[in-house]
C-alpha positions in Angstrom: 294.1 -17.7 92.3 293.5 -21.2 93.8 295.7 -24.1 94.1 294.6 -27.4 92.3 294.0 -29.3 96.0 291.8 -26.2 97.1 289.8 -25.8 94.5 289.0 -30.1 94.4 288.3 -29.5 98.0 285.8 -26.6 97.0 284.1 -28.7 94.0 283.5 -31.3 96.7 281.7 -29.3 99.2 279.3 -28.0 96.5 278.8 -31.5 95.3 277.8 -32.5 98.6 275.3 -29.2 99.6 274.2 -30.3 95.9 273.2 -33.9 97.0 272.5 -32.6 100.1 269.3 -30.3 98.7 268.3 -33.5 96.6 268.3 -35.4 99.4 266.0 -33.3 101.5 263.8 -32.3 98.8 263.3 -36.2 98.4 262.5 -36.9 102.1 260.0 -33.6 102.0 258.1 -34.8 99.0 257.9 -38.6 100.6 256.3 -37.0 103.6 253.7 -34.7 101.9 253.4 -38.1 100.1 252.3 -40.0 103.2 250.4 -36.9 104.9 248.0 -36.2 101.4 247.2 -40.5 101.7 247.0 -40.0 105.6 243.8 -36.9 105.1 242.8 -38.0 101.4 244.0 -34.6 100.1 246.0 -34.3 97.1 249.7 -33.4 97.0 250.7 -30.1 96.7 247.4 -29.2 98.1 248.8 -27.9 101.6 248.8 -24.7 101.2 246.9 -21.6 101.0 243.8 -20.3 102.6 240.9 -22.6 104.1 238.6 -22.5 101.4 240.9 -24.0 98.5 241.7 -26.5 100.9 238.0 -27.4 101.6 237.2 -27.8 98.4 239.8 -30.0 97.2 238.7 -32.2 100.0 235.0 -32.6 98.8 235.8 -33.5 95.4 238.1 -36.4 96.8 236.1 -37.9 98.5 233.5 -37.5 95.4 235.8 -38.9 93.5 237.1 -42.0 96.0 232.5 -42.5 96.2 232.6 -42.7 92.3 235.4 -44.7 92.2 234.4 -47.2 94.9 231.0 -47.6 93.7 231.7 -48.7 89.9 234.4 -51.1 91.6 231.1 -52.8 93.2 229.5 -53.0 90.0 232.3 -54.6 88.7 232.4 -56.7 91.3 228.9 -57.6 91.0 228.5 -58.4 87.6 231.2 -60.6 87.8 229.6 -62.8 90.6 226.4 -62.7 88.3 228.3 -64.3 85.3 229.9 -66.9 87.6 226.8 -67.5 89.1 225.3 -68.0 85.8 228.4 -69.6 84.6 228.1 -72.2 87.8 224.3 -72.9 87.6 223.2 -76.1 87.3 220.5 -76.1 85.0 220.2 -80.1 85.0 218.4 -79.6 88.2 215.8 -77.4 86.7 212.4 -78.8 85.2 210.8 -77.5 82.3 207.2 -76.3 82.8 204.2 -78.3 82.0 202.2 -75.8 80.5 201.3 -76.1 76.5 203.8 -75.6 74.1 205.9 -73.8 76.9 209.8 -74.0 77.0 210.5 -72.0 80.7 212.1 -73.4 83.7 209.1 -74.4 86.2 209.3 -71.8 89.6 210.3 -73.7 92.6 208.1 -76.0 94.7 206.2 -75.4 91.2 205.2 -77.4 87.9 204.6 -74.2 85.8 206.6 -71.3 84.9 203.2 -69.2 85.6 199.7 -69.4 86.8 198.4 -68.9 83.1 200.2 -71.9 82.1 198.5 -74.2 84.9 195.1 -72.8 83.8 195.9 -73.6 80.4 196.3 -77.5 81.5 193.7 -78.1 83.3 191.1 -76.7 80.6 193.1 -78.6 77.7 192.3 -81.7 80.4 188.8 -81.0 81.6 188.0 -80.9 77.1 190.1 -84.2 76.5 188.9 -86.0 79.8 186.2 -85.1 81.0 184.0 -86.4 78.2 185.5 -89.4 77.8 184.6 -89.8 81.2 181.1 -88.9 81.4 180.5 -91.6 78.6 182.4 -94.2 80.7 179.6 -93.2 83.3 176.7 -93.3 80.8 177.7 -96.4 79.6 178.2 -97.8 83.3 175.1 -96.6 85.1 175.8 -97.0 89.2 173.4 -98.7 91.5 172.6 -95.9 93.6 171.9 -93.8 90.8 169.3 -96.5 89.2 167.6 -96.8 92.9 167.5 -92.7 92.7 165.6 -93.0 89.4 163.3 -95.6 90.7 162.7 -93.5 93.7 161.9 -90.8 91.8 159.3 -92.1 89.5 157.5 -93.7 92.6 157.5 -90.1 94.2 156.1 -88.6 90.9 153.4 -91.2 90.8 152.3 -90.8 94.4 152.8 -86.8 93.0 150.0 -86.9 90.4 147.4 -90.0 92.4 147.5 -87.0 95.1 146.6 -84.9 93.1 143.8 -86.7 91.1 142.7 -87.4 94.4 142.7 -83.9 95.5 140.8 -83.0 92.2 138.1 -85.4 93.4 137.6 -84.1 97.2 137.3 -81.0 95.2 134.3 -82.3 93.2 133.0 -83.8 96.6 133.2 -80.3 97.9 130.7 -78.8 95.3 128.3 -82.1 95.5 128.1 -81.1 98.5 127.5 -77.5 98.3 125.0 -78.4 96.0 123.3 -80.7 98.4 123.6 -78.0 101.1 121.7 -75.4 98.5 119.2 -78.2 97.5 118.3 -78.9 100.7 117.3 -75.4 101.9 114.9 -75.4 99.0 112.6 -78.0 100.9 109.5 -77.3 102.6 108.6 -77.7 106.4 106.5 -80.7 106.9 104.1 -80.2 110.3 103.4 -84.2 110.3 107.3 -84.5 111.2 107.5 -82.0 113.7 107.2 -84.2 116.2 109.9 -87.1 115.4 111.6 -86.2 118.3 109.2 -87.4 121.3 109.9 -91.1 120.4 111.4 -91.2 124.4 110.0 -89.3 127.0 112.5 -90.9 130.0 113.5 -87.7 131.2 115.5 -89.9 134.1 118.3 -90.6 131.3 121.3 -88.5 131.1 125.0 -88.5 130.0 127.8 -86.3 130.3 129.2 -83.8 128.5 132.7 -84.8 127.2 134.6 -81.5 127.5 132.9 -79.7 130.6 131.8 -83.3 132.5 127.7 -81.9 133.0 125.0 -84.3 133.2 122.5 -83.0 130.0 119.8 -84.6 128.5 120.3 -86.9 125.4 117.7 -84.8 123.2 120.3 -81.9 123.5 123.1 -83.2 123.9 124.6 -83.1 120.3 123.4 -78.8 120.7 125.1 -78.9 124.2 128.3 -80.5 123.0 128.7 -78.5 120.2 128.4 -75.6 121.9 130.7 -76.3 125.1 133.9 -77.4 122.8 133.4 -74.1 120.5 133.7 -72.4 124.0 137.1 -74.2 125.3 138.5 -74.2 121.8 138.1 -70.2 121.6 140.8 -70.0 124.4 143.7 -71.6 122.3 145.1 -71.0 118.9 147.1 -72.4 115.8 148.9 -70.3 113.8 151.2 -69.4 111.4 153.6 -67.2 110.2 152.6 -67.6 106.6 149.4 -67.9 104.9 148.5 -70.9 103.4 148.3 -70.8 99.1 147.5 -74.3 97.7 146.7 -74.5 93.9 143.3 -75.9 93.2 142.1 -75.5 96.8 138.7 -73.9 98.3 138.0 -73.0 101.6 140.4 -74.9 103.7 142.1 -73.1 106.2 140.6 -69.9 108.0 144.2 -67.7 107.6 142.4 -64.5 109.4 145.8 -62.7 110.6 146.6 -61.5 114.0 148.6 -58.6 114.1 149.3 -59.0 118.5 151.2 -62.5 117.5 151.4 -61.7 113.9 150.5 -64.9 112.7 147.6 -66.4 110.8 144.6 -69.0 112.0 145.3 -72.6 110.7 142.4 -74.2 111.6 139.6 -75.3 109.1 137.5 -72.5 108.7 134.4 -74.0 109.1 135.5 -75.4 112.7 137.1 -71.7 113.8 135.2 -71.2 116.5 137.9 -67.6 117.1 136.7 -66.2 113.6 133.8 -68.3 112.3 130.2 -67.9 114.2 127.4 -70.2 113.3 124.6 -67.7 111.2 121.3 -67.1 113.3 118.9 -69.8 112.1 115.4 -68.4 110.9 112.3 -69.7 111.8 111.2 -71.2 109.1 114.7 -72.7 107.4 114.0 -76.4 107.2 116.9 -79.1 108.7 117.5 -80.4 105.2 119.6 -83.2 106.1 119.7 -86.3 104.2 118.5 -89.3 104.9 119.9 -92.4 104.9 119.0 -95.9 105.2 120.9 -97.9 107.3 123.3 -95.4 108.0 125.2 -95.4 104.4 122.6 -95.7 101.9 121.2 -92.3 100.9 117.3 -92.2 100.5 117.3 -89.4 98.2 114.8 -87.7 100.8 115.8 -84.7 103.6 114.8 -83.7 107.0 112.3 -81.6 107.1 111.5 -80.5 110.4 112.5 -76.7 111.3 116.4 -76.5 112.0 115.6 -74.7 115.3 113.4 -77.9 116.9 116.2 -80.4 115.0 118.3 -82.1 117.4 119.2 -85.0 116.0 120.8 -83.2 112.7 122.6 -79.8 114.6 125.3 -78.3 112.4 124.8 -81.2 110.0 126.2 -79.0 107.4 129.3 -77.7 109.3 129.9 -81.3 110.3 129.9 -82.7 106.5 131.9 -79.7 105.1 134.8 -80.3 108.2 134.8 -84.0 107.0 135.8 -83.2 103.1 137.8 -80.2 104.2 140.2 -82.6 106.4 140.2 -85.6 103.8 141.6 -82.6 101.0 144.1 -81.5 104.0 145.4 -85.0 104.4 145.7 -85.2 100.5 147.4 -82.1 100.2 149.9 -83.1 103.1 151.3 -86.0 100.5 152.3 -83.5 98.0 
C-alpha cells in the first residue's frame, strides 16, 4: 500500500500526462484548422482515399462561387438604392410631349420619339393656320408681281393661239387657191408674155453656185442649185414633232443611220420632198396682183412648164404660211 506523499506524487503525474493530452490535442486541431483554410478543404476532411477527398474539394469551391456571388448582389443592390437614394432629380427636365409626366433623355426635350411627333403635329394644327391667314391677309410683293406675270403669259398663251388658229385658216385659203387655180384653162394669146426682152447680153449670178445665167431662168436655176447644196446637210431631231391643231409643218421622215427625224418644213425638204413632174398641159395658175399687193382676182395662165416668172409659186406661198405658224407656235 502507498504512502500519502507517493500517492500525491502519482495523482500529479497523471494530472499533468492529462493536461498534457489536452494540450496537444488542442495544438493538433489548431493546425488542421489553419491547413483546411490554407487548401479550402473542410476539417476533418484529411483523410481517407483520393476520391472523398476530391470531392469535398469541388463542392467547396461550389459553395465559396455561391457564396461570393450573392455577396455581389448584395453589394450591388445596395449601390443601386444609394444611387437612387443620391440622385438629383432637380436637375432632371420633364418632357415636352402632351400630357406626359417622364424625365426628358439627355441632350433631349422628350422622353421618346412618339412624344416629339406628337408636338409638332398638335403645332403644325394650332399654327400653321393661323399663319397661312396672316399670309392671305398680307399678300407679299413678289407674289403679286408672280400673279401679274402670270396672267400676262396666259394672255400672250391664248393671242398665240388665236393667231395660230388663223395661219391655220390661211393655210386652207390657200389650198383652196392652189385647187382653184389648177382648174383654169391655158390661154395661147399669153404664151408669149415672156419675150418682153430679148437682151440676151444681160446676165447675173447665181447666189449659191456664183454662175452667170440668164434672167429668164434664173428664178428655175436658183431654185434648183440651193435644193442641190441643201441635200448635203441635215436638221434633225431626236423626237418627232406633235403640235395640237397643226398641218403640215415639219417633214419628221426618220433616219434610222442617225436615228433622228427631218425638221425642216416639208415643203422646202429638198432630202425627202421632190417637186411632182409638171404635165404639159397644167396651167401656172398664179395669182395676179396689181401693184404687187392688190389681188386681181385673175391667174396665170400660161403652161407651168414655159412659166418662168411664177416657178414653184405654190411651194413658195405654202413655205411662207408654214414659217409664220412655226414662229407662232415657238411663243407657246
Amino acid at each position: 500500500m502507498l504512502t500519502e506523499p507517493t500517492q500525491m506524487c502519482y495523482n500529479s503525474e497523471r494530472i499533468f500526462a492529462i493536461v498534457t493530452l489536452i494540450l496537444l490535442s488542442a495544438n493538433q486541431e489548431a493546425s488542421v484548422t489553419r491547413l483546411a483554410e490554407r487548401t479550402g478543404d473542410p476539417i476533418g476532411c484529411l483523410g481517407g482515399g483520393e476520391e472523398p477527398h476530391a470531392t469535398c474539394h469541388l463542392d467547396v469551391k461550389d459553395d465559396k462561387y455561391k457564396r461570393h456571388k450573392q455577396k455581389q448582389r448584395h453589394k450591388d443592390k445596395a449601390k443601386h438604392s444609394e444611387r437612387l437614394e443620391n440622385r438629383d432629380y432637380s436637375s432632371l427636365r420633364q418632357c415636352l410631349g402632351p400630357s406626359c409626366v417622364q424625365p426628358a433623355r439627355a441632350s433631349s426635350k422628350y422622353c421618346s420619339d412618339d412624344c416629339g411627333m406628337k408636338l409638332a403635329a398638335n403645332r403644325i394644327y394650332e399654327i400653321l393656320p393661323q399663319r397661312i391667314q396672316q399670309w392671305q391677309q398680307n399678300p407679299c410683293v413678289a407674289e403679286e408681281q408672280g400673279k401679274k406675270l402670270l396672267e400676262r403669259i396666259r394672255r400672250e398663251q391664248q393671242q398665240a393661239r388665236t393667231k395660230l388658229q388663223e395661219m391655220e385658216r390661211r393655210f386652207h385659203e390657200l389650198e383652196g387657191v392652189i385647187s382653184k387655180a389648177k382648174q383654169q384653162q391655158i390661154r395661147e394669146d399669153e404664151e408669149t408674155n415672156d419675150g418682153d426682152s430679148d437682151d440676151t447680153d444681160f446676165q447675173i449670178f447665181c447666189v449659191s453656185c456664183g454662175h452667170p445665167i440668164n434672167p429668164k431662168v434664173a428664178l428655175r436655176h436658183m431654185e434648183r442649185c440651193y435644193a442641190k447644196y441643201e441635200s448635203q446637210t441635215s436638221f434633225g431631231s431626236m423626237y418627232p414633232t406633235r403640235i395640237e391643231g397643226a398641218t403640215r409643218l415639219f417633214c419628221d421622215v426618220y433616219n434610222p443611220q442617225s436615228k433622228t427625224y427631218c425638221k425642216r418644213l416639208q415643203v422646202l425638204c429638198p432630202e425627202h420632198s421632190r417637186d411632182p413632174k409638171v404635165p404639159a398641159d397644167e396651167v401656172c395658175g398664179c395669182p395676179m396682183t396689181k401693184d404687187v399687193f392688190e389681188l386681181t382676182g385673175d391667174f396665170c395662165r400660161i403652161p407651168k412648164r414655159k412659166c418662168n416668172r411664177h416657178y414653184c409659186w405654190e411651194k413658195l406661198r405654202r413655205a411662207e404660211v408654214d414659217l409664220e405658224r412655226v414662229r407662232v407656235v415657238r411663243t407657246l
